[in-house]
N, C-alpha and C positions, 0 to 999 in steps of 0.2 A: 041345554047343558048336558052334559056327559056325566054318567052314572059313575063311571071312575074318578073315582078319588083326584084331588091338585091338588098338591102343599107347595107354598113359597116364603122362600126363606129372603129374610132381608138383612143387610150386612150393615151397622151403624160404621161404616163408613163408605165413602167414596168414590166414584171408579175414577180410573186415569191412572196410566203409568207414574205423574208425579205423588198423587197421591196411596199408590202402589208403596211405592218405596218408603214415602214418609210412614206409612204403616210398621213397614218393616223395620224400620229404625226407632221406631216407639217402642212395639214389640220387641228389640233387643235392648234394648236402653233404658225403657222403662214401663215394661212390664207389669207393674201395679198399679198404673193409671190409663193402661190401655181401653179406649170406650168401647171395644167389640169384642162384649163376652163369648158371644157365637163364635165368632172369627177364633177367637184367641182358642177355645174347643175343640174349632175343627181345622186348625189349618195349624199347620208349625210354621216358624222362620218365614218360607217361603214357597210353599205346594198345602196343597192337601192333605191332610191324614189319609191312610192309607184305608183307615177303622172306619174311616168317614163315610171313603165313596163306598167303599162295602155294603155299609147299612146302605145308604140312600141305594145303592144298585137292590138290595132284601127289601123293600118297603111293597115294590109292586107298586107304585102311583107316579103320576106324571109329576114331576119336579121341577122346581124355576128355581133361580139364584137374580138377587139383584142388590146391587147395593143402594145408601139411602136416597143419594142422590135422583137415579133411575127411581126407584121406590114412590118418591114424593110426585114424580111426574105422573104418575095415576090418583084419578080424583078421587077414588075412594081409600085411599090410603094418605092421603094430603092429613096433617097431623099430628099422625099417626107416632109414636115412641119404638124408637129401633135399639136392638135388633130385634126383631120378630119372626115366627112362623105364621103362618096364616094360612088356615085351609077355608077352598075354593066351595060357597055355597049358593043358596039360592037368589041371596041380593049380595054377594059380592064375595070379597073375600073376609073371611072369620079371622078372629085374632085367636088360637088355640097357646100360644104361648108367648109373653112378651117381655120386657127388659129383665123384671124382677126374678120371674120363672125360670129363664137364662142363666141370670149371674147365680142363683143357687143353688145351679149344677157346678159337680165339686169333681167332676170329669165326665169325658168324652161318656160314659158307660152311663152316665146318671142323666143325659140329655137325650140319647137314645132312649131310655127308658119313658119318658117326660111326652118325648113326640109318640112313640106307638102309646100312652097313655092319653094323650091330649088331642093328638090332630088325626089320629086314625078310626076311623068309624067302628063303633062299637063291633068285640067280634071278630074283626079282620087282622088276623095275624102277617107280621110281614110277606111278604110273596104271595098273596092272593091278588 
């Protein structure tokens, strides 16, 4: 295994273009019952937050994105309660922050804070 740091982030929903769009249309339509408090954090409408890839480009560690779908198809995450981060350790991958953790960031600024507090090795300030 590699001494550098892995975080993976996993999306409580879906991939697929049709499931793309039904996102999108929950997120505009009904926005207080959307299942992907990450998502709903890091992404507006329909891209990225701009704050987003920012941070993750300042982190310094290698990064995965996957949704739950994807997610569920590795055995050590079979289970598992999305959305989650999960840093990369000795038997697999760690849960450093999960559903709960998530939903009670109260913005983008307060879930940045959460991962360099949670999933970053003690010490290691972004961009090392």
């Amino acid at each position: 295994m590699s001494d550098q740091p892995q975080l993976l982030f996993v999306y409580n929903a879906d991939s697929g273009l049709f499931n793309t769009v039904a996102d999108i249309a929950h997120k505009l339509f009904a926005p207080q019952t959307y299942a992907c408090d990450l998502c709903a954090l890091t992404h507006g409408w329909f891209t990225e937050r701009d704050a987003w890839r920012g941070f993750i480009e300042s982190l310094g560690v290698s990064c995965r994105f996957l949704h739950r779908d994807q997610a569920q198809a590795l055995p050590e995450l079979a289970g598992q309660a999305f959305p989650g981060v999960f840093r990369r350790g000795d038997d697999g991958w760690l849960l450093c922050l999960g559903p709960a953790e998530i939903a009670a960031c109260s913005d983008l600024a307060a879930l940045q804070q959460r991962i360099r507090a949670a999933c970053l090795p003690a010490g290691m300030a972004p961009g090392q």
